[in-house]
Steps between C-alpha positions, in 0.01 A plus 500: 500500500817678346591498860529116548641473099752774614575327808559164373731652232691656827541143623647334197679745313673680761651194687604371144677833454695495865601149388630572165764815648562319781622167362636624224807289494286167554355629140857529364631199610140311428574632098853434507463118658194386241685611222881357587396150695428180319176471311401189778543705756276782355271204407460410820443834614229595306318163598536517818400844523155416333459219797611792764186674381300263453560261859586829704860334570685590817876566471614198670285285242687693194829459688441112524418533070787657429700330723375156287533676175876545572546117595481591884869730539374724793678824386446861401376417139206366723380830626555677164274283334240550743585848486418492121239277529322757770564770242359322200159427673470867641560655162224239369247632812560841416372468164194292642433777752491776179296264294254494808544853573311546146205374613498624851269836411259287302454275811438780762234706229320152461509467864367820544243452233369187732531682816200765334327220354472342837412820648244534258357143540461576901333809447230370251451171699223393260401792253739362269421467132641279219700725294664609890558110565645450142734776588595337828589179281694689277713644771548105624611397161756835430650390855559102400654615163744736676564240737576279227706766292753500814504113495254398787232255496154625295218355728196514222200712645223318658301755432262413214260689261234669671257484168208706552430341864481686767747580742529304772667549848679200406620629191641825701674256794644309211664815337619639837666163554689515093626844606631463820693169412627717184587779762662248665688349190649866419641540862688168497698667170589794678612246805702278252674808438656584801616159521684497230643856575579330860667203338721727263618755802613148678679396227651818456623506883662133415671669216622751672616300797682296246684727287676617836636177508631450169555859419927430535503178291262593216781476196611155688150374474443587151819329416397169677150465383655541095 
């Protein structure tokens, strides 16, 4: 398990840090532009960068924004602002992909702690007893309010009270069922994570790709977009 935590560490943190020394000057310039253009312009930045996450924008569709934001003069200003834009939103994933980072070692130890319960389940087929199938439930119900702690749907257990009634096989199938949808539920986090580390590294590229082209001009766009 430290493994995978370690690994998935690897794959964020790493990347992040090749980014930040190699575009170093997109960071300067990024700082220098947000604090010297109009306040509109940084405005519309900001918004816009909150859509970019949220609609998964190409560059094209940002180009066209900006492009209308600037009452349609097709110019260098154009891809600065998309530069900035890009920028804006990949500063705002980054700090999503740390805040999720948080929880990623709680989701692979719950995941873990399903896996056994599972395992456990299978090899008792019916010798189960109620305190085992309370603990079963109370595995179901730590997963949904992890789930919910990292801002994903809490499916409420359908997995009653087993009173002083025995246990029945239905009762086991039932359980089986709660855990493997929660094991399910865990591994769609970890998979919304890589998307959004996916979705900043193509941003980043766009930035990158970008600054090349306005790296000559960058006190002439600053001075246009005051």
């Amino acid at each position: 398990m430290k493994t995978v935590v370690a690994c998935l560490y690897l794959l964020i943190f790493i990347p992040l840090l090749a980014v930040a020394q190699k575009d170093e000057e997109a960071e300067i310039f990024y700082n220098k532009a947000m604090s010297q253009i109009n306040a509109k312009h940084v405005r519309w930045v900001k918004s816009t960068a909150l859509t970019v996450n949220k609609k998964d924008l190409s560059e094209t569709e940002i180009s066209k924004m900006a492009l209308n934001h600037l009452g349609g003069i097709r110019n260098t200003n154009i891809d600065a602002l998309v530069f900035l834009v890009l920028m804006e939103a990949a500063k705002s994933a980054q700090e999503d992909l740390k805040s999720i980072m948080a929880g990623v070692k709680a989701i692979n130890d719950q995941k873990k702690e399903i896996r056994e319960a599972l395992n456990d389940l299978n090899n008792k087929s019916t010798n189960v007893t109620k305190e085992q199938l309370d603990s079963f439930k109370l595995i179901i119900n730590k997963s949904q309010v992890l789930r919910k702690a990292n801002r994903t749907t809490n499916v409420k257990s359908s997995a009653g009270s087993s009173g002083n009634r025995s246990i029945s096989q239905k009762d086991i199938n039932t359980i089986k069922t709660e855990l493997n949808k929660e094991f399910s539920s865990l591994s769609e986090m970890v998979d919304k994570l890589q998307m959004a580390m996916d979705r900043r590294s193509k941003m980043m590229s766009m930035v990158s790709n970008l600054m090349k082209k306005i790296s000559d001009t960058q006190s002439t766009i600053i001075q246009n977009l005051k």
